[in-house]
N, C-alpha and C positions, 0 to 999 in steps of 0.2 A: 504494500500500500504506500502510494508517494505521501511525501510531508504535505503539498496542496491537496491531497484528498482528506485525510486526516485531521487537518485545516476547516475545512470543510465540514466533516463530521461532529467537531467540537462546537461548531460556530450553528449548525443543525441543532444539538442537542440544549445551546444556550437559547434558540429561538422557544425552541419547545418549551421550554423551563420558562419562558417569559411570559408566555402565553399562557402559561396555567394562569394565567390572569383570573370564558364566557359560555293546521285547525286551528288559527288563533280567531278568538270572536271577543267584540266590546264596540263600543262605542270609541267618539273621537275627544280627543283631551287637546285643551286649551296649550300653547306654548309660558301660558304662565302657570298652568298646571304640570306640565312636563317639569317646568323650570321648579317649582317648589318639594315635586318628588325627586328631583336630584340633588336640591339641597338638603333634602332629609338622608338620600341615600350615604349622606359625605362626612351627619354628622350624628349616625345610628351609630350605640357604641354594643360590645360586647366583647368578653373578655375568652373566649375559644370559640374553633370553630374545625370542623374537618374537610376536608376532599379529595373527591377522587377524578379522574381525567382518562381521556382517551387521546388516541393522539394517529394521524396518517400522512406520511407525509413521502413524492415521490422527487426525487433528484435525477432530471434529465441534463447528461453532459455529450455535448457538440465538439465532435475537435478532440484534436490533442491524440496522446498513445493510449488512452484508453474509454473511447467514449462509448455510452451505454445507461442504462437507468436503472439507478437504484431506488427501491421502496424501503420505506421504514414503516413498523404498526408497533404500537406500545400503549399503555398504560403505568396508571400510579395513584400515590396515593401521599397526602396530607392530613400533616396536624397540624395548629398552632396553639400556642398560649400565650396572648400578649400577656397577660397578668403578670406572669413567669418570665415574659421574654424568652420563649423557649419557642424552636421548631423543629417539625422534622418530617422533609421531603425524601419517597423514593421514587425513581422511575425506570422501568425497562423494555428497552424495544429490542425488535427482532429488524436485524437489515437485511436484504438481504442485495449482495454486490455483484454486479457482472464479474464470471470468470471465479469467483469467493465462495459463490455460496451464499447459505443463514449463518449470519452469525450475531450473535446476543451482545448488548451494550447495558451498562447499569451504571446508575448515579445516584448518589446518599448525598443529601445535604441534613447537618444538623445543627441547630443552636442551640448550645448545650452550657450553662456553669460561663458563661462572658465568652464564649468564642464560637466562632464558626467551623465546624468538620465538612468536609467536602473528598468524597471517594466517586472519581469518574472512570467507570473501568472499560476500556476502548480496547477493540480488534487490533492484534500487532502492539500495541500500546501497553497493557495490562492495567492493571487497579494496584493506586496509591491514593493514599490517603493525605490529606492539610489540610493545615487550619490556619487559622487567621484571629487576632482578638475582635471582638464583637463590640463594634463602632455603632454610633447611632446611624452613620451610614447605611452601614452591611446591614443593620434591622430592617429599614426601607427599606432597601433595595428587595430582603428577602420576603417580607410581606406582599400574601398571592392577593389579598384583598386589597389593601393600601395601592397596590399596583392598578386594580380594578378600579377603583374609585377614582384615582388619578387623571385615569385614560377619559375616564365618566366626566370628572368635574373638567379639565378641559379642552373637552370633545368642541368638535369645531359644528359640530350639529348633531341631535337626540332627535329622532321621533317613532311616537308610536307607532306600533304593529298591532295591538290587540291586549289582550286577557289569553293568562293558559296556567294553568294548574303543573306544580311543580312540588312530589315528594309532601303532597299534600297542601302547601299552602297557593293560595291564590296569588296569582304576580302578573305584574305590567309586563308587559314585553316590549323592549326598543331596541331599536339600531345605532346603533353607535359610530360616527365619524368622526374619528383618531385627530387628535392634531398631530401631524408627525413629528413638529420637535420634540412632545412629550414623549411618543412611541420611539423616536429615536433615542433620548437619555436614556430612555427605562431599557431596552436592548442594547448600551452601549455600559450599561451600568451590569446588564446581567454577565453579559459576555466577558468581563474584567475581571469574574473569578470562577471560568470556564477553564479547568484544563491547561493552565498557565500559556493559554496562546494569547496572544496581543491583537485587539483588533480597534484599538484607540484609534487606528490613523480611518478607519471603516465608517463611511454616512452609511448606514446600515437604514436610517429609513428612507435614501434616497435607492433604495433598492426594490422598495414595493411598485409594483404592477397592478396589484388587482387587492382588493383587500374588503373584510366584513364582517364588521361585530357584531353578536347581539346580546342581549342582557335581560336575564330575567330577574324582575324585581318583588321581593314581598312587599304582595298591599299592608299586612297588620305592621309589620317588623323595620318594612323598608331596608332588608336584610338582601346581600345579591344572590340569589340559591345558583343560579346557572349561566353561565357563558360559553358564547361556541364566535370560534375566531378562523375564518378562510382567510388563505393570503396567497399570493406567486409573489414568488421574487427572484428577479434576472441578476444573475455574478457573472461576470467579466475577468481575466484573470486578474489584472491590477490592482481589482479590489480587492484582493485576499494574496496580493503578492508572489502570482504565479507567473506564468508566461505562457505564450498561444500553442507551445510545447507539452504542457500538462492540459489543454483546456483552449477554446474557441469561449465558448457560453454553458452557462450553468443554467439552467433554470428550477426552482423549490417549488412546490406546489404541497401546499401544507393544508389540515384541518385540525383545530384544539377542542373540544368539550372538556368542561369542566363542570363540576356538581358540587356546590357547598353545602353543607348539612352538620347537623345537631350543633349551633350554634348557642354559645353556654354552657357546655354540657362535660364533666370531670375528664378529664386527658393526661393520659400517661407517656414520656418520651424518658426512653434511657438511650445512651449513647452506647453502641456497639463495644466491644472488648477492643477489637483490632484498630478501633479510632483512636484510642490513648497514646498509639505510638505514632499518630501521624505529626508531618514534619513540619515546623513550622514556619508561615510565610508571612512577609513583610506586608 
């Protein structure tokens, strides 16, 4: 596997992770009702919350010594506790590579006692473990809801879809348009403790094509139960610092769900054994 592929993988797996961010019938709502359900949505409080996520996402590459398309399918799973300040993200997908095969990828993030663990275990690559100490930064950054709301509060346009029942409660349903400098920090923020690749010099949201939130809301709670996130986005070698030798065009065609549930409700996070020795990073 070249270092631009690998590149690539890591910078996949930071999208995904970012994105764990998202029949309908109702009537039509006012934009200063839109507008007052999304300031409730920014300033509902709760102290835990869980999720789980699906994830598809296919990699068509053009060009280069080895062009061909890779898919990826995965799932995961979330806690948090702000109370605690404590989290803990897992997720695993199945790639599978032209000429490779299946082969399985897994990432453990945890916020654990003031630091961050982080085990991203890649094909060719294997699984290590770091950590980092636990900045008020890295808490944002790691917050799947905090990230939600963000993208929410400064969405460049909200509008209804409807009413749809969600894991029992009732919820708005909207669409959500991204402002991309936000969508750009927030993937430029995740990708920074991806895998120790560098991709600060990366517009990463000047990479979207096509793109699609939506967001289900609770009416009693104003709670976010569900979001689901389409996106393409076109790579060029330059931007991830390859050449027309590994690569002509890349293109991602991605889809995220995500389900937030039992919000409030007792949460337990211990940190792995073999995370105690992971190494630590500046």
């Amino acid at each position: 596997m070249s270092a631009a592929v690998k590149k690539i993988l890591v910078l996949s797996l930071a999208l995904i992770m970012s994105f764990t961010l998202v029949g309908c019938a109702g009537g039509e709502l006012t934009q200063e009702e839109i507008d007052r359900i999304v300031t409730n949505v920014t300033t509902a409080q709760f102290d835990t919350v869980q999720l789980d996520m699906d994830m598809s996402m296919t990699v068509e590459v053009v060009g280069g010594s080895k062009p061909g398309e890779t898919t990826m399918v995965g799932s995961g799973t979330g806690v948090m506790d702000r109370a605690n300040r404590e989290m803990q993200m897992t997720m695993n997908m199945t790639i599978d590579i032209p000429d490779q095969g299946e082969q399985e990828m897994a990432t453990e993030v945890y916020l654990v006692g003031g630091w961050m663990y982080t085990s991203v275990d890649i094909p060719d690559v294997g699984k290590k473990w770091i950590k980092r100490k636990l900045s008020e930064e890295i808490w944002q950054q790691q917050g799947q809801i905090e990230q939600q709301i963000e993208l929410l509060k400064t969405a460049v346009e909200v509008s209804y879809l409807g009413s749809e029942e969600v894991n029992g409660s009732a919820c708005y349903v909207f669409k959500v348009v991204p402002s991309m400098e936000t969508l750009g920090k927030l993937l430029s923020q995740e990708t920074s403790s991806m895998g120790g690749v560098d991709f600060s010099k990366l517009n990463l949201a000047d990479l979207f094509e096509e793109m699609s939130v939506k967001e289900w809301i609770s009416k009693d709670s104003y709670q976010i139960m569900k979001s689901e996130v389409s996106a393409v986005l076109e790579i060029h070698p330059e931007d991830v610092g390859a050449t027309k030798s590994n690569f002509e065009k890349m293109t991602m065609d991605m889809n995220t769900a995500v389900r937030f549930h039992d919000y409030n409700q007792p949460v337990s996070i211990t940190l792995p054994p073999e995370a105690l020795n992971a190494q630590e990073m500046p």
